[in-house]
Structure formats: structure tokens, C-alpha cells
C-alpha positions in Angstrom: 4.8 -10.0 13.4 5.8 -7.7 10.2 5.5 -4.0 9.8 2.8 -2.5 8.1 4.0 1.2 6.2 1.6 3.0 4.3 3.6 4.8 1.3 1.6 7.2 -1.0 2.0 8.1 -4.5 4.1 4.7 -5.7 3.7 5.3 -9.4 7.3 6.3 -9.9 10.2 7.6 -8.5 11.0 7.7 -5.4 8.1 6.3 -3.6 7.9 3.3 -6.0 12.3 2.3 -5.2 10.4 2.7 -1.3 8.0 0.4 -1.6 10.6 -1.7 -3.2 12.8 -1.4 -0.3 10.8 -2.2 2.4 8.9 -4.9 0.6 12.4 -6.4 0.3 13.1 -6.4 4.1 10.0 -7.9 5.2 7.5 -5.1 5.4 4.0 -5.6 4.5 3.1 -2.2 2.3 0.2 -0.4 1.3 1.1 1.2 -1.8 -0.9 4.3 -2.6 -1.7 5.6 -6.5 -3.7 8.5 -7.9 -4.5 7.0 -10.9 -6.6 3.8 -11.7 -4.1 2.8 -14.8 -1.3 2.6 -11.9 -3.3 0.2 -10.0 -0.6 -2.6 -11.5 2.6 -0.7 -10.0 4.2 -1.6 -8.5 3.6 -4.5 -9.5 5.2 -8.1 -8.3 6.3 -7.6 -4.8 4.7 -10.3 -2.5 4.1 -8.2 0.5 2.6 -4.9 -1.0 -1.2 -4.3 -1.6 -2.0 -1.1 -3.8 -4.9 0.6 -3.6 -6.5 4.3 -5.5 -6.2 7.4 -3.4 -7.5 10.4 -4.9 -6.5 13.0 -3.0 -8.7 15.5 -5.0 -12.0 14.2 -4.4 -12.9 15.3 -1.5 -16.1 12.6 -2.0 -14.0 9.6 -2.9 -13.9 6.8 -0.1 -11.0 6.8 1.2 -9.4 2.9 1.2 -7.7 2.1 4.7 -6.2 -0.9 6.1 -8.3 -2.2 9.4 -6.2 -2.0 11.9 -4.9 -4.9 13.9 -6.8 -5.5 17.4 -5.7 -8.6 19.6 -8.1 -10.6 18.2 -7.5 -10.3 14.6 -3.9 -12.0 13.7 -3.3 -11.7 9.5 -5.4 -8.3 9.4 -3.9 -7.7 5.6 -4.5 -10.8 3.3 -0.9 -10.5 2.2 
């Protein structure tokens, strides 16, 4: 079964060449942006999903993964 590693703030820089990274070893990512327009990047990586987090909004739902339970095999619809 593949890893699952939440990374936040994948716009650019430093994050973004992470989610790269593990994306290319196998991971399946959750790619975390603050801004609606960066809901594209990264963009093109089979195994990442991105989703908005805004951090400042104290009343924004907050979008998490389900976690896996032993009956629930493909939790992510990578």
C-alpha cells in the first residue's frame, strides 16, 4: 500500500519541489494551497490531490482526507 503525506503551502518553492519528490517515489500527496487561483499547482503529477486551506479563516471547512480503516482499500481516488 503507498504512503499518504500531507504537504501544506505547495504554491511555490520549496513545498511545491516536495510534492514533486515524493509524488515521484510513489507517494500519494495531499497538496495544500492558500489561494483558490493555485488550485492548478502543482499541477500534472498522477498521485497528488490539492485541495484550499485557508489558514485564516477560522470558519472555513477545513478539507481532510478520510482516513483508511480495514475496510476501506483505495481511501483517496488517486
Amino acid at each position: 500500500m503507498p504512503k499518504t503525506i500531507i504537504i501544506t503551502g505547495t504554491a511555490t518553492g520549496l513545498a511545491r519541489a516536495t510534492v514533486g519528490k515524493f509524488a515521484a517515489e510513489g507517494w500519494n500527496v495531499v497538496a495544500t494551497v492558500g489561494k483558490e487561483s493555485d488550485l492548478k499547482a502543482p499541477a500534472g503529477l498522477r498521485c497528488v490531490k490539492t485541495v484550499l486551506l485557508d489558514v485564516d479563516d477560522e470558519t472555513a471547512a477545513v478539507p481532510s482526507p478520510r482516513p483508511p480503516s480495514s475496510s476501506s482499500a483505495g481511501w483517496m481516488p488517486w
